[in-house]
C-alpha positions as CSV (number, residue, x, y, z in Angstrom):
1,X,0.0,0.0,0.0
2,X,1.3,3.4,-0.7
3,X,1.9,5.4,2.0
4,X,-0.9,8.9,2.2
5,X,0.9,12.1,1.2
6,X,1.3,14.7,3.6
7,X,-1.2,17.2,3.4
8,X,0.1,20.2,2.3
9,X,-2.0,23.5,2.2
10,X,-2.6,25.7,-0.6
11,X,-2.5,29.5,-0.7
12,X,-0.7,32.3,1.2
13,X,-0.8,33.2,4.3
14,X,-2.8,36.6,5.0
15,X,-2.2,39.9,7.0
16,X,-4.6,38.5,9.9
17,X,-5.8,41.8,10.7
18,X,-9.2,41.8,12.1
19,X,-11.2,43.6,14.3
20,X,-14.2,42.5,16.5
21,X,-17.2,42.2,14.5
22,X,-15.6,43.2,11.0
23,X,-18.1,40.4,9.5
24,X,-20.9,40.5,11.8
25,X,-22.9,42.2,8.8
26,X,-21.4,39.7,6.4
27,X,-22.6,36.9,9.5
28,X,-26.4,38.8,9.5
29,X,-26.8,38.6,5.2
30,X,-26.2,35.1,5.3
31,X,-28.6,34.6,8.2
32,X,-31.5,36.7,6.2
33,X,-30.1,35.3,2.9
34,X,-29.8,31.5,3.1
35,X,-31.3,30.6,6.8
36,X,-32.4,27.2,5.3
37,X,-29.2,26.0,4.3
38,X,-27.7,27.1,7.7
39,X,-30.6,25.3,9.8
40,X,-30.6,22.1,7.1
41,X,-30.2,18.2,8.8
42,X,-31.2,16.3,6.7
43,X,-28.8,13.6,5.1
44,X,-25.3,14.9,4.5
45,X,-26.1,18.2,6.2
46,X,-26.9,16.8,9.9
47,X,-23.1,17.2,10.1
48,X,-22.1,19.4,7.3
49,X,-19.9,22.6,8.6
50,X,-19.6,26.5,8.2
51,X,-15.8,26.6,7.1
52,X,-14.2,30.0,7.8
53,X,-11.3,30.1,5.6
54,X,-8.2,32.4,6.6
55,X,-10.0,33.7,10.1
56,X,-6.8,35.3,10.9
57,X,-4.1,36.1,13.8
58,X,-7.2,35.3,16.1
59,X,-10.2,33.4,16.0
60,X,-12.6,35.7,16.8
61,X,-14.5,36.3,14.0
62,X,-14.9,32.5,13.6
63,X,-16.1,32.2,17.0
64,X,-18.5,35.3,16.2
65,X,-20.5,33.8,13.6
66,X,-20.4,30.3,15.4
67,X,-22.4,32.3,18.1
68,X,-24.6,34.1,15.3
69,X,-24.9,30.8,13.3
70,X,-26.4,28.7,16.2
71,X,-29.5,30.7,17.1
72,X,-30.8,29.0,13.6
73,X,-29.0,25.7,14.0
74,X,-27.5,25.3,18.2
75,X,-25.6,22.2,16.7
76,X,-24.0,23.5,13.6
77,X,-20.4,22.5,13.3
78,X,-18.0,25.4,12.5
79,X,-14.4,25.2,11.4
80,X,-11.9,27.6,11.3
81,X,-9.3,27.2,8.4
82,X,-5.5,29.0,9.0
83,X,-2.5,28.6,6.6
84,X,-0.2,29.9,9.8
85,X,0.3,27.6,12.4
86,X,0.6,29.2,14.8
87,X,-3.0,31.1,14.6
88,X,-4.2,27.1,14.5
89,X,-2.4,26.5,17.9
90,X,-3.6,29.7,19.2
91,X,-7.1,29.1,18.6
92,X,-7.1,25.5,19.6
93,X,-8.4,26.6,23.3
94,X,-11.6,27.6,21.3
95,X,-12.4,24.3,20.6
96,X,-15.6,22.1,21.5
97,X,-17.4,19.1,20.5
98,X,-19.0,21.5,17.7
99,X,-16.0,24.1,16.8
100,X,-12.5,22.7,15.3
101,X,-9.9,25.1,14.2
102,X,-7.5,23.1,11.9
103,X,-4.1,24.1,9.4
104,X,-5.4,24.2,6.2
105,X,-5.4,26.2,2.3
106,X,-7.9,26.1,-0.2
107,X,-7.7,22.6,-0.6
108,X,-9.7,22.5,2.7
109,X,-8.7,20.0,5.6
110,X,-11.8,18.0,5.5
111,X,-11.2,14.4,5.5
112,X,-13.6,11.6,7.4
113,X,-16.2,11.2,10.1
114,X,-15.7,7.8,12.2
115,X,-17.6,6.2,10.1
116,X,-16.3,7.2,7.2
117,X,-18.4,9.4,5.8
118,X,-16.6,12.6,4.4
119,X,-16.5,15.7,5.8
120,X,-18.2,18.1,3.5
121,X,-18.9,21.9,4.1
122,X,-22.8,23.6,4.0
123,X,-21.2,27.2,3.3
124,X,-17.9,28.6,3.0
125,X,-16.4,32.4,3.7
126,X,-13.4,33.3,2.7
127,X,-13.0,36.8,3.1
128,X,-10.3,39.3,2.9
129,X,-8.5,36.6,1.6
130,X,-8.3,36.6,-2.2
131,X,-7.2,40.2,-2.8
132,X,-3.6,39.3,-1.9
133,X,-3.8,37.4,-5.0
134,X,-3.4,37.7,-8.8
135,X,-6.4,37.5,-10.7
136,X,-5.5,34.6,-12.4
137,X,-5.3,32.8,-9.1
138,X,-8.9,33.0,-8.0
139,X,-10.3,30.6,-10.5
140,X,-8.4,28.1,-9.1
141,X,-9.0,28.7,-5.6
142,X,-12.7,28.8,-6.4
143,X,-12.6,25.4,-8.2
144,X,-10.8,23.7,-5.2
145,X,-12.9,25.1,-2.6
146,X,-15.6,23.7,-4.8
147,X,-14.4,20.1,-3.9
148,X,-15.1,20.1,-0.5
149,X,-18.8,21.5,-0.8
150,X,-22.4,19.8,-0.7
151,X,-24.7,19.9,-3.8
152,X,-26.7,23.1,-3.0
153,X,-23.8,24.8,-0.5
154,X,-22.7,28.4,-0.9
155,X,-19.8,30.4,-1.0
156,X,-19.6,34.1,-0.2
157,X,-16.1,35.5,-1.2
158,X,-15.0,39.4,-1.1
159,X,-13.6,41.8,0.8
160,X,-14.5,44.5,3.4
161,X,-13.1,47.9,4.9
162,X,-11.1,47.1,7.9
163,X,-14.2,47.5,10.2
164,X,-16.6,45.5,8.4
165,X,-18.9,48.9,7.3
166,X,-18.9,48.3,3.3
167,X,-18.2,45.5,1.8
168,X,-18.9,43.6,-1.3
169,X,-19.4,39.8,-2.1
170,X,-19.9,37.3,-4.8
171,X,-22.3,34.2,-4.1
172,X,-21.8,31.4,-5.6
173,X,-23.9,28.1,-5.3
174,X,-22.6,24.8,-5.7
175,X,-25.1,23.0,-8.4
176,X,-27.0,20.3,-7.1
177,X,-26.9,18.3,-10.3
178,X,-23.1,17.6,-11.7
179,X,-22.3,21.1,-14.2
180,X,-19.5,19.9,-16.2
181,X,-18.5,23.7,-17.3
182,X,-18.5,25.3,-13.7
183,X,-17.7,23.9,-10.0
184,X,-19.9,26.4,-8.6
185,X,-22.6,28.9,-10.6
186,X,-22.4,32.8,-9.6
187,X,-25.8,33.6,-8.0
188,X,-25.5,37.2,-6.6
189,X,-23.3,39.9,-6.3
190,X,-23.8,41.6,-3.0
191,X,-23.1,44.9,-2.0
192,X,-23.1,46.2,1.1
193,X,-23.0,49.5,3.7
194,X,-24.2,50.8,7.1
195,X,-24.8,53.7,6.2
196,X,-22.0,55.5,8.6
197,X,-19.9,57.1,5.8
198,X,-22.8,57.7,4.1
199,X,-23.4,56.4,0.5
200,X,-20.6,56.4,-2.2
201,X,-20.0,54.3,-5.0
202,X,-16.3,54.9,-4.4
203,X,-16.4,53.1,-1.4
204,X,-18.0,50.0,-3.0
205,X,-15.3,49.9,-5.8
206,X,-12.3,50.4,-3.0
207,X,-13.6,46.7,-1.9
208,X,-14.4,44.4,-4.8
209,X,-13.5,41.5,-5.1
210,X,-10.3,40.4,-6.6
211,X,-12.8,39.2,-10.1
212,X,-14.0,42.8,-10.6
213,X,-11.8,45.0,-9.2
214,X,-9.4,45.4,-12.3
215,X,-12.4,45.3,-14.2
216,X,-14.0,48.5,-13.6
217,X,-13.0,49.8,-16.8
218,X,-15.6,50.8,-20.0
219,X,-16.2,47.2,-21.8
220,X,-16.7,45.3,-19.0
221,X,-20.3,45.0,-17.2
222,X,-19.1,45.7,-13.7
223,X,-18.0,49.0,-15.3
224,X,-21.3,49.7,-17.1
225,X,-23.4,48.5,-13.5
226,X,-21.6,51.6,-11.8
227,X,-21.8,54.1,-14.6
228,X,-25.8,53.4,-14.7
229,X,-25.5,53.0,-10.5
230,X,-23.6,56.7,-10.9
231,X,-26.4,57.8,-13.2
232,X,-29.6,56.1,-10.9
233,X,-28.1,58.2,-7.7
234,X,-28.4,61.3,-9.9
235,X,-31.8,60.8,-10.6
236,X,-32.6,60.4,-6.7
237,X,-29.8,63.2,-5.1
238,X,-33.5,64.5,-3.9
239,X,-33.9,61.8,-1.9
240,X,-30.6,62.7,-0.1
241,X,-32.5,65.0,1.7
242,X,-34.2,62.2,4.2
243,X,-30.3,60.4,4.8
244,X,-27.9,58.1,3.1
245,X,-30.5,55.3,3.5
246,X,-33.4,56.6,1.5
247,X,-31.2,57.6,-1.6
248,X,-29.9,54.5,-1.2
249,X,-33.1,52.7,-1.7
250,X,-34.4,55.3,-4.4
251,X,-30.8,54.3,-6.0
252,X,-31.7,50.9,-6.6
253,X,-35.0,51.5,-7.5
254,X,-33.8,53.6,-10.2
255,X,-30.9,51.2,-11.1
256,X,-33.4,48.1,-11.3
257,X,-35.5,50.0,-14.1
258,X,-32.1,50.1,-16.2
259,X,-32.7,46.2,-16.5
260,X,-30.8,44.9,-13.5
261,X,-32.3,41.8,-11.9
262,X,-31.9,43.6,-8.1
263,X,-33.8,42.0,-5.1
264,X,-35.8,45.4,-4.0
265,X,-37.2,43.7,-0.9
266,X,-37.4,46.5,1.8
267,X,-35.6,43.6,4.2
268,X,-32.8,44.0,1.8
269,X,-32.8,47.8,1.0
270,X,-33.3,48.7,4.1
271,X,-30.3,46.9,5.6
272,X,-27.9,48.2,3.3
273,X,-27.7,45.4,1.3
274,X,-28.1,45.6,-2.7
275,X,-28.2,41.6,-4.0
276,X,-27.5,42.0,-8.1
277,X,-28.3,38.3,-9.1
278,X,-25.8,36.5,-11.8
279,X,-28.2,33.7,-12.6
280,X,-31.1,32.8,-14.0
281,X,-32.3,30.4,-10.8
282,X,-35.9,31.0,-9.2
283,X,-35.7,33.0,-6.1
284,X,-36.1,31.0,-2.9
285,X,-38.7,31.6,-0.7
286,X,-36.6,34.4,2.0
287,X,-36.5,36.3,-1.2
């Protein structure tokens, strides 16, 4: 028998900057967005985990959204992902019988159960991760994190300002029948604010992600979705008048009669988060 090859993990290691709650808005989206998936037990999800991947020089933001996470589903298993090992041995006091912190890339250390059923992840985060690297990098990455994902999982990727008050996302859902031309099918991009530095586009195109943010240049539709954005808050400025958040919402409005397929939910609006869907797919029912 040949002997196993050491697991070796793939990617770089980040910054690990954080601060306390940098994601909690990131934590509350997916909570509004996808609460099924995250409260899901049947078959392969009774033990399928939330994988934070790259949590940093501390766990905390892992241990956040475990918190968060378990008012929909008190026994989800979480699992913090580090490339450093030394953040893995540092969050190891962390652990319990439902939170694992484990060394680890983008090839994700999931392995076996007991009784050998594999380890397989219900939705993955890896945020402020991928900017560190070149564009042609992320396909890959996205295609290996794809492995380790059940039919029907998600995966929200981007970047945020360093205290977690605008950020934007991409969604991606793992089909749940085999797609031999993608491992995982873009569902939404997802931008988001609080409102505390009031509204600007500029601060939305300061954190996308890696996919886009070289992109933003005439040609290209991420380019053409800002310009129209730009032209929808020109249309509203009157709406400036009642705060950030109203020409916000009048923005999108305005934006979703240019053609956009926007979720206009006031749930959504209302919280600062504009969901631009990528795909075709009927809307679930949270919607």
């Amino acid at each position: 028998m040949k002997p196993r090859r050491a697991y070796k993990p793939q990617g770089q290691p980040t910054r690990g900057k954080t601060a306390c709650n940098r994601l909690r808005r990131v934590d509350l989206f997916l909570m509004a967005y996808a609460p099924d998936l995250l409260r899901r037990r049947s078959g392969a999800f009774e033990r399928a985990y939330f994988v934070d991947v790259g949590y940093g020089a501390t766990p905390m933001t892992t241990l956040e959204s475990a918190e968060r996470f378990r008012t929909l589903n008190p026994s989800l298993p979480v699992l913090g992902v580090e490339i450093d090992p030394e953040r893995v041995a540092a969050a190891r006091p962390h652990e319990d019988a439902q939170t694992a912190f484990r060394l680890g890339g983008f090839n994700l250390p999931l392995s076996a159960w007991p009784d050998g059923i594999p380890e397989r992840a219900r939705l993955i985060r890896a945020f402020n991760v991928l900017r560190q690297y070149d564009e042609s990098a992320v396909n890959a990455a996205y295609a290996t994190l794809a492995e380790f994902a059940l039919p029907g999982g998600i995966m929200i990727e981007g970047t945020s300002d360093p205290f977690g008050r605008v950020w934007v996302a991409n969604i991606m859902r793992k089909p749940v029948k085999p797609d031999a031309d993608a491992s995982w099918t873009p569902e939404a991009l997802v931008f988001s604010t609080n409102f505390r530095a009031g509204f600007d586009l500029t601060q939305f195109q300061a954190v996308l992600p890696k996919n886009y943010i070289h992109r933003v240049v005439p040609g290209e539709p991420i380019h053409a979705f800002f310009q129209d954005w730009k032209q929808a808050m020109f249309m509203t400025v009157p709406f400036r008048v009642w705060g950030a958040r109203q020409w916000f919402i009048a923005s999108a409005h305005a934006l979703a009669q240019r053609g956009y397929r926007l979720r206009l939910w006031g749930k959504w609006l209302q919280r600062g988060w504009l969901i631009w869907e990528q795909s075709a797919q009927p809307r679930s029912k949270e919607a």
